[in-house]
Biopython code that builds the backbone (N, CA, C, O; Angstrom):
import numpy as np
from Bio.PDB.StructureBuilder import StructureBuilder

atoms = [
    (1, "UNK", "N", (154.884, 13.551, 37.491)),
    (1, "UNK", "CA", (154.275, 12.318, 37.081)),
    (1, "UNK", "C", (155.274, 11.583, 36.196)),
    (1, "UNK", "O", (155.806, 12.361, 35.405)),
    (2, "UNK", "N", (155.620, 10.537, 36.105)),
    (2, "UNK", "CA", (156.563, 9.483, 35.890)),
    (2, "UNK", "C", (155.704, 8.447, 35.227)),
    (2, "UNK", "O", (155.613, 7.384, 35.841)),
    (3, "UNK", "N", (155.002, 8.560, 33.997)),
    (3, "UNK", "CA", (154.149, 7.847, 33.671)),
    (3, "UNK", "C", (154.800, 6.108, 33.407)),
    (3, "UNK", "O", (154.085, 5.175, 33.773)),
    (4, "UNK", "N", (155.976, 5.862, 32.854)),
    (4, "UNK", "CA", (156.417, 4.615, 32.992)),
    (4, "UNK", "C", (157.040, 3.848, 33.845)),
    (4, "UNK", "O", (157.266, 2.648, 33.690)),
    (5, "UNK", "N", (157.481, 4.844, 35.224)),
    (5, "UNK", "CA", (158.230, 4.240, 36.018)),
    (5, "UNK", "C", (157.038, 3.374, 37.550)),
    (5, "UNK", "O", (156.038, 3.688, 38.196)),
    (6, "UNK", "N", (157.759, 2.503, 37.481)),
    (6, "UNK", "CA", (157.389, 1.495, 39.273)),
    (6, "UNK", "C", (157.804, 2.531, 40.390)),
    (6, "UNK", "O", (158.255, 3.663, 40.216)),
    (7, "UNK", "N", (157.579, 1.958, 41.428)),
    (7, "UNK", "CA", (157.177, 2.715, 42.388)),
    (7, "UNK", "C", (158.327, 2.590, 43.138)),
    (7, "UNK", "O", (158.306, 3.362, 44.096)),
    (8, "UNK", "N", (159.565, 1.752, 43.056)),
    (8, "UNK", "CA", (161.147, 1.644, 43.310)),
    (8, "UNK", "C", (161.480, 2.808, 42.465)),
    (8, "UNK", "O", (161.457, 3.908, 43.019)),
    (9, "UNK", "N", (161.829, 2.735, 41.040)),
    (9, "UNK", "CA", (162.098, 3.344, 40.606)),
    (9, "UNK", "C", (161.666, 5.154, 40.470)),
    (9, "UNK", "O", (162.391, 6.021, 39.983)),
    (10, "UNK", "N", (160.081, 5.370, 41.145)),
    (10, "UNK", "CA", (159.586, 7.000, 41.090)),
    (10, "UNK", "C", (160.688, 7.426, 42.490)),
    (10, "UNK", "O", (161.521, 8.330, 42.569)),
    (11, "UNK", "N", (160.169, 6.064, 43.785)),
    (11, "UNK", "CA", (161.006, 6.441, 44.687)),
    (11, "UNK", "C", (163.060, 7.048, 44.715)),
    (11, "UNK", "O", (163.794, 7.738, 45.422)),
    (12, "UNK", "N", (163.128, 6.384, 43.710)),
    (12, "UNK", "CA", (164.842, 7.091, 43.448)),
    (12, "UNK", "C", (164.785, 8.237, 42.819)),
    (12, "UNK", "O", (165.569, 9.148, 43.085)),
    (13, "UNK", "N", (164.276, 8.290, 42.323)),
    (13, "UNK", "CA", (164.072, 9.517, 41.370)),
    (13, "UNK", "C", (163.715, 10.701, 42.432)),
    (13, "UNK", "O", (164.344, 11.749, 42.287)),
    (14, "UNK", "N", (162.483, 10.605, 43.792)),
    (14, "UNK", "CA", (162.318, 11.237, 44.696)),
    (14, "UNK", "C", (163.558, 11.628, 45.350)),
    (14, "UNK", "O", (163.838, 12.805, 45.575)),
    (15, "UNK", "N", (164.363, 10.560, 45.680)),
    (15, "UNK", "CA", (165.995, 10.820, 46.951)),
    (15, "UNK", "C", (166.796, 11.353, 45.785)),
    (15, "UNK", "O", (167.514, 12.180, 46.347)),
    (16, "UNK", "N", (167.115, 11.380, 44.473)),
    (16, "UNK", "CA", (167.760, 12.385, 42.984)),
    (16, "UNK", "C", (166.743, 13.797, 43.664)),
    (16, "UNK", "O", (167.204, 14.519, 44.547)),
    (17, "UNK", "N", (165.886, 13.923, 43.308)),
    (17, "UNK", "CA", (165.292, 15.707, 43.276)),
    (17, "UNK", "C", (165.425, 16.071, 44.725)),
    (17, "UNK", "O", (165.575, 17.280, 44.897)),
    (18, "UNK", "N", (165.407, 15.254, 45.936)),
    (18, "UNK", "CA", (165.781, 15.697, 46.758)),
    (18, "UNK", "C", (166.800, 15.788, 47.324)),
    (18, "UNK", "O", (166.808, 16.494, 48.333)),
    (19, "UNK", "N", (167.920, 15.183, 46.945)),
    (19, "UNK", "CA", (169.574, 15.621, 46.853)),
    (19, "UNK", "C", (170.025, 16.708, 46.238)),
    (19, "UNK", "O", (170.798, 17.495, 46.783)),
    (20, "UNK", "N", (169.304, 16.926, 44.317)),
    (20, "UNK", "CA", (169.745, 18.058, 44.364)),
    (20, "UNK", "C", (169.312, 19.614, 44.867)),
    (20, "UNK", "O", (170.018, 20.617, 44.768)),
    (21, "UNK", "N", (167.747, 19.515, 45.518)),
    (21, "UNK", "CA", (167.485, 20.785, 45.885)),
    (21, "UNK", "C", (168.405, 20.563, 47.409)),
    (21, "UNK", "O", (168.857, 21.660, 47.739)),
    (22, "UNK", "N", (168.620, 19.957, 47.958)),
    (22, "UNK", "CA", (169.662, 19.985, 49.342)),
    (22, "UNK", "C", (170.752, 20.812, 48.696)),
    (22, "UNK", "O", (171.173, 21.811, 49.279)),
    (23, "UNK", "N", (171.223, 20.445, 47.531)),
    (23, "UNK", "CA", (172.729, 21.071, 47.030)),
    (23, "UNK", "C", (172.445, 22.476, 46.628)),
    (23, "UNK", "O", (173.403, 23.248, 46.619)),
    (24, "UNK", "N", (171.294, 22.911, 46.302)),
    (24, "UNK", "CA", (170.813, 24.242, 45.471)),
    (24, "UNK", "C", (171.739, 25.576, 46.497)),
    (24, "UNK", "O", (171.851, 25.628, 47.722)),
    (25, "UNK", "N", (172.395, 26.721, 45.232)),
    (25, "UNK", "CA", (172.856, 27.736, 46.255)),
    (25, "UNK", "C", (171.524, 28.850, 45.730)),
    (25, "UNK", "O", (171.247, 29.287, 44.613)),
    (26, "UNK", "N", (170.859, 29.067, 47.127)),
    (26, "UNK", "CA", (170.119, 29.920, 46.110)),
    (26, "UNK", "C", (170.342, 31.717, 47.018)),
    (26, "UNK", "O", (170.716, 31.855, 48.183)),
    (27, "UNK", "N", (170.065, 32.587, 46.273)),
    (27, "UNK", "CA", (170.504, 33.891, 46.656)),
    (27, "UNK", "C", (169.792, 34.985, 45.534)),
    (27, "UNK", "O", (170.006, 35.218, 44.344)),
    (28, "UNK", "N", (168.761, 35.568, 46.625)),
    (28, "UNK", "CA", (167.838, 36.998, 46.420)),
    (28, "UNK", "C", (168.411, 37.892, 47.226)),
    (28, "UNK", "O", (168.337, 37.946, 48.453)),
    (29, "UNK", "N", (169.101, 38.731, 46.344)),
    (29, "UNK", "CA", (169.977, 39.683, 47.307)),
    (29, "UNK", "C", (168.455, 40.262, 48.247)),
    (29, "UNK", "O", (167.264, 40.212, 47.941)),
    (30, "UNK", "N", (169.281, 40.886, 49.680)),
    (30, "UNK", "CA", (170.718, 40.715, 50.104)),
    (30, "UNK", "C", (170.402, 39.176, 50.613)),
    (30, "UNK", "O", (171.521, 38.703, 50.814)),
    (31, "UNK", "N", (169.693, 38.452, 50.831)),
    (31, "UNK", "CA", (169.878, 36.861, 51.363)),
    (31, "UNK", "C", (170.777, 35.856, 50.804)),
    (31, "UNK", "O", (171.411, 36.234, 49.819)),
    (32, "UNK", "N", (170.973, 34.673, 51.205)),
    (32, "UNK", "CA", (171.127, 33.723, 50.739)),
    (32, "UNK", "C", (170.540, 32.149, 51.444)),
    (32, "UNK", "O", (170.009, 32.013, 52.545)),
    (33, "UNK", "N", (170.843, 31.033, 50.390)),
    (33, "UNK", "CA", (170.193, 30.444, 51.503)),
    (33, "UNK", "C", (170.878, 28.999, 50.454)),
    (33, "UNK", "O", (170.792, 28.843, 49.236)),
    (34, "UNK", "N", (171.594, 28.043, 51.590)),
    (34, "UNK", "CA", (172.035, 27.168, 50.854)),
    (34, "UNK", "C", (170.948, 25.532, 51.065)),
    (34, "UNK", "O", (170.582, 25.060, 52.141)),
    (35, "UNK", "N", (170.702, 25.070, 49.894)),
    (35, "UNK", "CA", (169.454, 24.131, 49.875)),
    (35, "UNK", "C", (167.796, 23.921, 50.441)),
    (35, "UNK", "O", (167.451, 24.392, 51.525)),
    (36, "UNK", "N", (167.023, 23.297, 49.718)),
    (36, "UNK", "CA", (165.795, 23.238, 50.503)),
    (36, "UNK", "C", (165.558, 22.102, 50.606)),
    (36, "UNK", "O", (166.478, 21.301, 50.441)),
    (37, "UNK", "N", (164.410, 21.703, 50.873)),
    (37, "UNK", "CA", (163.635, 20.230, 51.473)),
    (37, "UNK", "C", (162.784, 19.711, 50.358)),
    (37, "UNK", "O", (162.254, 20.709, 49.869)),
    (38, "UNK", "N", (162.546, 19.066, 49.969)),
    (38, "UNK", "CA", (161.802, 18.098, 48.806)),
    (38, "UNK", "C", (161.504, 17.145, 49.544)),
    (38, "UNK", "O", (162.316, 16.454, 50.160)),
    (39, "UNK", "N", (159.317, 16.925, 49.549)),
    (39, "UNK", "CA", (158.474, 16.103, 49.800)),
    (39, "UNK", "C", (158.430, 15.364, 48.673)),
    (39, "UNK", "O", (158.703, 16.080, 47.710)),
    (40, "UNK", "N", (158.147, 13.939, 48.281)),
    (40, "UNK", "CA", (156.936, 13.653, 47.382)),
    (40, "UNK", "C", (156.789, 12.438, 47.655)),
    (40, "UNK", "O", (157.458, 11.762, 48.436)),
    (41, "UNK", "N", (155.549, 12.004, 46.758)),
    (41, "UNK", "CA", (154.181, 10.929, 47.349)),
    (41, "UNK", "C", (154.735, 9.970, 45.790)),
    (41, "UNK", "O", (155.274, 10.447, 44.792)),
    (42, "UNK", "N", (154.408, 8.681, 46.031)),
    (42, "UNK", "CA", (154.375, 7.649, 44.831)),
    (42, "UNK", "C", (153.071, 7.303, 44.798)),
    (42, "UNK", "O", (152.693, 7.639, 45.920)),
    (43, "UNK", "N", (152.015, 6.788, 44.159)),
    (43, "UNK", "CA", (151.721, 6.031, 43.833)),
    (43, "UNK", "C", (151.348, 5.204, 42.114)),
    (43, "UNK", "O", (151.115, 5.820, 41.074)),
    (44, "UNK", "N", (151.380, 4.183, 42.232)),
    (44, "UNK", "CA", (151.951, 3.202, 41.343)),
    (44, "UNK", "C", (150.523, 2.699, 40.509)),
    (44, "UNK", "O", (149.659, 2.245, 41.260)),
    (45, "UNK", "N", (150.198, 2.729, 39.106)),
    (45, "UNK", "CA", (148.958, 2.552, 38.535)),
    (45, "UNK", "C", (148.818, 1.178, 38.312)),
    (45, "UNK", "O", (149.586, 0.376, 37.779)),
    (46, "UNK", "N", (147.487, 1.013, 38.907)),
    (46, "UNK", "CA", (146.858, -0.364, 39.375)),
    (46, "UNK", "C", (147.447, -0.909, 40.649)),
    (46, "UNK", "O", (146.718, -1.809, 41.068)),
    (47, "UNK", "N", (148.872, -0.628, 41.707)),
    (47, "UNK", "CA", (148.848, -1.170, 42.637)),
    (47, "UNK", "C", (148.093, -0.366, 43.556)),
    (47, "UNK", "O", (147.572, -0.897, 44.537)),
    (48, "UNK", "N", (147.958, 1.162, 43.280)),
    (48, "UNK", "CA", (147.153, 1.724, 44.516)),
    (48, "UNK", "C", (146.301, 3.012, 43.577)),
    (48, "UNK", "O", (146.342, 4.188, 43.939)),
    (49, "UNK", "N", (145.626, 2.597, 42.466)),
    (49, "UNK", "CA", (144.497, 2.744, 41.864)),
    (49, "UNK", "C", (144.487, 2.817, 40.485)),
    (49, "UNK", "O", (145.540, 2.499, 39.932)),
    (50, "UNK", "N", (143.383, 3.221, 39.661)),
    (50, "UNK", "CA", (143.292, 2.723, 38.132)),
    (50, "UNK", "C", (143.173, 4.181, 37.202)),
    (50, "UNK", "O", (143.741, 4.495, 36.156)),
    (51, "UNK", "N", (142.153, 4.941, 38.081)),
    (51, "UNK", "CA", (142.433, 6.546, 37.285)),
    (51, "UNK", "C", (143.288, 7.462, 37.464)),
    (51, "UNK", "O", (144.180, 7.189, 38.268)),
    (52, "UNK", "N", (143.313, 8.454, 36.985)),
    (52, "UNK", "CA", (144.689, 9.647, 37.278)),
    (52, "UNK", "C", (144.258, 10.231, 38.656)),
    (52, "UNK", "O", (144.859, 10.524, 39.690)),
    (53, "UNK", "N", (142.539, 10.291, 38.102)),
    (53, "UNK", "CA", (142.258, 11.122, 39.984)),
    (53, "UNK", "C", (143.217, 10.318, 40.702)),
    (53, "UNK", "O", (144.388, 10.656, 40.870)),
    (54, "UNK", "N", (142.386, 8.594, 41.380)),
    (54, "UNK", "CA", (142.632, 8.325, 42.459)),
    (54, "UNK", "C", (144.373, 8.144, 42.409)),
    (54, "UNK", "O", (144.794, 7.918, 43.544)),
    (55, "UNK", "N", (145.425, 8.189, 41.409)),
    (55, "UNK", "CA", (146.389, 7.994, 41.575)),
    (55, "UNK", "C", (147.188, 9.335, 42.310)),
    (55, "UNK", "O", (147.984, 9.307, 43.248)),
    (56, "UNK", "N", (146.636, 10.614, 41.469)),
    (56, "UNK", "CA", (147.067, 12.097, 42.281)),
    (56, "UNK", "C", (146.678, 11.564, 43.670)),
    (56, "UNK", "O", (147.546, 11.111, 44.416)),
    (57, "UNK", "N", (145.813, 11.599, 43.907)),
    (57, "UNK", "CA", (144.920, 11.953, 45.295)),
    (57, "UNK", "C", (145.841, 10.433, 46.320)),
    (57, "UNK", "O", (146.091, 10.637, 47.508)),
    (58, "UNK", "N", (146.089, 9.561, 45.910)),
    (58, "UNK", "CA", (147.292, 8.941, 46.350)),
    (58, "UNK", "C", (148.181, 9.108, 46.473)),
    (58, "UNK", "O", (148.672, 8.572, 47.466)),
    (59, "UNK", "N", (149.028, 9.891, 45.670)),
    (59, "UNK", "CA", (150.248, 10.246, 45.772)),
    (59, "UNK", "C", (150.575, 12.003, 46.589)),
    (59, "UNK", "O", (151.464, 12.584, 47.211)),
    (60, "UNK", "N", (149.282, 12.234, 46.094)),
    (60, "UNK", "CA", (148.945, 13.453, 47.300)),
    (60, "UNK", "C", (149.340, 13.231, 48.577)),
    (60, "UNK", "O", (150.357, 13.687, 49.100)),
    (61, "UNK", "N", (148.251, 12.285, 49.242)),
    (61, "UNK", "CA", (148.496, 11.831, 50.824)),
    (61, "UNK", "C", (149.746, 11.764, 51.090)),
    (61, "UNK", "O", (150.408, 12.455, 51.864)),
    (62, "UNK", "N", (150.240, 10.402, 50.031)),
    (62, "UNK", "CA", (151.729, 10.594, 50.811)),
    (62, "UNK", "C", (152.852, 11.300, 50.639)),
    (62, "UNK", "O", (153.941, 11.114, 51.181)),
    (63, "UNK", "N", (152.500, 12.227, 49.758)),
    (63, "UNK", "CA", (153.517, 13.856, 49.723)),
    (63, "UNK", "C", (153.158, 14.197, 51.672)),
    (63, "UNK", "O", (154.034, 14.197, 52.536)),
    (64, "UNK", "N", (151.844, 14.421, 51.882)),
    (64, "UNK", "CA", (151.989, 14.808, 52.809)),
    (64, "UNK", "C", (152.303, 14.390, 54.294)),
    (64, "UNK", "O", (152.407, 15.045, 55.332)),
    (65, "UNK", "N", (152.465, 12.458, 53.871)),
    (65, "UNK", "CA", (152.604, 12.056, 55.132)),
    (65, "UNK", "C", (154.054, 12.106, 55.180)),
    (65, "UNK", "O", (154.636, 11.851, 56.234)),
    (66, "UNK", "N", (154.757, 12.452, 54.002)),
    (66, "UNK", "CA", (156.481, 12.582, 53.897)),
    (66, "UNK", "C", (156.823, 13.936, 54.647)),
    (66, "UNK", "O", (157.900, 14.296, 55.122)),
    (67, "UNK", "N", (155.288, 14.745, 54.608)),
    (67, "UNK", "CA", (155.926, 16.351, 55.185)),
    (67, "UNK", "C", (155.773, 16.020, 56.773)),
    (67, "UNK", "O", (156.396, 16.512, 57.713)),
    (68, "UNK", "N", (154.879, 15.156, 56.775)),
    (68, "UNK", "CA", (154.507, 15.077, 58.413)),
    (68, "UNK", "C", (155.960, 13.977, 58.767)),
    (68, "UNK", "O", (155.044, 13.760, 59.561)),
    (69, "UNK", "N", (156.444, 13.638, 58.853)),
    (69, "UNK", "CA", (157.667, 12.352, 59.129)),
    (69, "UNK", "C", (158.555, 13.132, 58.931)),
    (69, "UNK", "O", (159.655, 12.665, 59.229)),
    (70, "UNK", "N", (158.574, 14.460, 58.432)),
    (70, "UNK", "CA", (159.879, 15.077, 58.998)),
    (70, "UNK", "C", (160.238, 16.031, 57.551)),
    (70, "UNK", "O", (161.043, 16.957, 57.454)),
    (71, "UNK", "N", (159.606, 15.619, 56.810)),
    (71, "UNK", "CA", (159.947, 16.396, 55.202)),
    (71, "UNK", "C", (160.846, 15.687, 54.533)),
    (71, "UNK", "O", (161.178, 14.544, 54.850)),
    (72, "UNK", "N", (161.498, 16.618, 53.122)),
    (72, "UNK", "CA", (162.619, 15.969, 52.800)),
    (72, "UNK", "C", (162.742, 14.648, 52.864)),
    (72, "UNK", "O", (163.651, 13.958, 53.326)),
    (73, "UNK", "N", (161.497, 14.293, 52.234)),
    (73, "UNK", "CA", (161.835, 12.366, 52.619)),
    (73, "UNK", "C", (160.628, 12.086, 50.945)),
    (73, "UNK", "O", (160.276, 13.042, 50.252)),
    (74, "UNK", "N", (160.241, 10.712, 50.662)),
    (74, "UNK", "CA", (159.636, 10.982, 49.871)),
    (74, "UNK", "C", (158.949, 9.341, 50.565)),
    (74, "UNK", "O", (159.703, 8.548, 51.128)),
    (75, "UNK", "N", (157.714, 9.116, 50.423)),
    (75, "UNK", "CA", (156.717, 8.390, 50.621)),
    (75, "UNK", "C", (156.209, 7.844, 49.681)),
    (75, "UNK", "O", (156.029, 8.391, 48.593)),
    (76, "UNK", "N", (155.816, 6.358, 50.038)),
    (76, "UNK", "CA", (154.847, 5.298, 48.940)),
    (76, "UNK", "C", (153.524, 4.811, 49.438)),
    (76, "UNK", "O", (153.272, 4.097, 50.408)),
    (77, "UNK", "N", (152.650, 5.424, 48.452)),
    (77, "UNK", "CA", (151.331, 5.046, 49.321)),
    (77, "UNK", "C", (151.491, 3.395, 49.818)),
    (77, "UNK", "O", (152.061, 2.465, 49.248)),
    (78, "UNK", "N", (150.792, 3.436, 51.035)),
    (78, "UNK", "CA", (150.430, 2.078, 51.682)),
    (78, "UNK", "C", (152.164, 1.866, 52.543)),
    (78, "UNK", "O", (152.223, 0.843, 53.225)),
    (79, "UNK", "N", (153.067, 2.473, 52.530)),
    (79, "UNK", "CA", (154.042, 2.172, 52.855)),
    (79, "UNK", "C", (154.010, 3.063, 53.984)),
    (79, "UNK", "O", (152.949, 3.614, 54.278)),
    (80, "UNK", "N", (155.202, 3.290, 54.737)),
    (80, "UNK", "CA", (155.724, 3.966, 55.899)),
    (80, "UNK", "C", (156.448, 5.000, 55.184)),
    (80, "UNK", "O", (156.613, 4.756, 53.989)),
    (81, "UNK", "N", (157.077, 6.455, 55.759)),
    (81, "UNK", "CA", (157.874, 6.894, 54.916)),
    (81, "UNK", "C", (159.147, 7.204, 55.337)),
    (81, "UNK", "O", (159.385, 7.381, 56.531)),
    (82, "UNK", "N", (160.345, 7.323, 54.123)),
    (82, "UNK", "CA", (161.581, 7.036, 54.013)),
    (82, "UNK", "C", (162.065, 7.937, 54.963)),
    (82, "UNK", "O", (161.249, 8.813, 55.249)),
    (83, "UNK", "N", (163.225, 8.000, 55.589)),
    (83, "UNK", "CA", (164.117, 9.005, 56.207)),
    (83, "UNK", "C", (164.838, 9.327, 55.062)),
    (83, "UNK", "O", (165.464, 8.658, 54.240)),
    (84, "UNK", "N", (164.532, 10.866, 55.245)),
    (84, "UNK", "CA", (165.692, 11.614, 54.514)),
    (84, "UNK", "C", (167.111, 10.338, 53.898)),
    (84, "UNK", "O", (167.783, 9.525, 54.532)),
    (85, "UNK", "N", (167.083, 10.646, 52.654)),
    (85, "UNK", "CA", (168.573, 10.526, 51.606)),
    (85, "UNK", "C", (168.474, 8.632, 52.247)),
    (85, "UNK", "O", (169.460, 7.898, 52.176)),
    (86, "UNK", "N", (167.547, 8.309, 52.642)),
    (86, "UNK", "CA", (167.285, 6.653, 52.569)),
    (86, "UNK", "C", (166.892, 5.864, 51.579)),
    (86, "UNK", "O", (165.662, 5.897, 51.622)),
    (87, "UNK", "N", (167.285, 5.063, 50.573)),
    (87, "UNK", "CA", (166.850, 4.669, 49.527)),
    (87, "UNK", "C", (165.331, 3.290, 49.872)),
    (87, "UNK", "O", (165.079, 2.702, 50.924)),
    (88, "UNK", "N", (164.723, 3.208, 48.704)),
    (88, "UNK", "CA", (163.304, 2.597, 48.735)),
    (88, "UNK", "C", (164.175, 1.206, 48.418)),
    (88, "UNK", "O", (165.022, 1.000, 47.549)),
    (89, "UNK", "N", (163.578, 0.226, 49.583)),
    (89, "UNK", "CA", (163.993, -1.820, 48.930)),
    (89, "UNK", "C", (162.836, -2.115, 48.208)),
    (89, "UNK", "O", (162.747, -3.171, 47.582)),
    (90, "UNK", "N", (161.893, -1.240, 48.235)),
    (90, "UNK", "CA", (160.373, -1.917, 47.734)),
    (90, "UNK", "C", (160.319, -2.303, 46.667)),
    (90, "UNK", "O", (159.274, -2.796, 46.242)),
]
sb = StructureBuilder()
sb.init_structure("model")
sb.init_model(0)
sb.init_chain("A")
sb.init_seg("    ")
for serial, (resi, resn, name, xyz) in enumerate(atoms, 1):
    if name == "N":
        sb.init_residue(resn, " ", resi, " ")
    sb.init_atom(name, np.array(xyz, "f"), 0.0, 1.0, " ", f" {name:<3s}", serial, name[0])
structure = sb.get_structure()
């Protein structure tokens, strides 16, 4: 939760956490495994609702419509969602 930021600005912050878990080396012996995928959902208080519920439960959906579009992408309610490492014009 990004309590002061717009919904441009949560969105960069989304393609930042999901660049650096892409870069992550991570390793539980004996495995390894280089980077993962980072979903997440925006929504923006008062453009797509007024309480914390309906703002989670907004930004919920479009966590998950970012997982359905392929993952690794991050979504703005009422919007379409981003391709992977694509920055937000919104």
């Amino acid at each position: 939760m990004m309590r002061e930021a717009d919904s441009t600005t949560a969105a960069a912050e989304i393609d930042s956490i999901a660049a650096r878990n892409r870069a992550l080396d991570i390793a539980l012996a004996p495995h390894r495994r280089r980077g993962c995928t980072f979903s997440g959902g925006v929504a923006e208080y008062r453009l797509h609702g007024a309480s914390g519920h309906a703002l989670r439960m907004r930004a919920d959906t479009a966590r998950y419509a970012a997982k359905v579009a392929g993952r690794d992408r991050g979504h703005s309610a009422g919007c379409p969602p981003l391709a992977a490492g694509v920055e937000s014009s919104a």
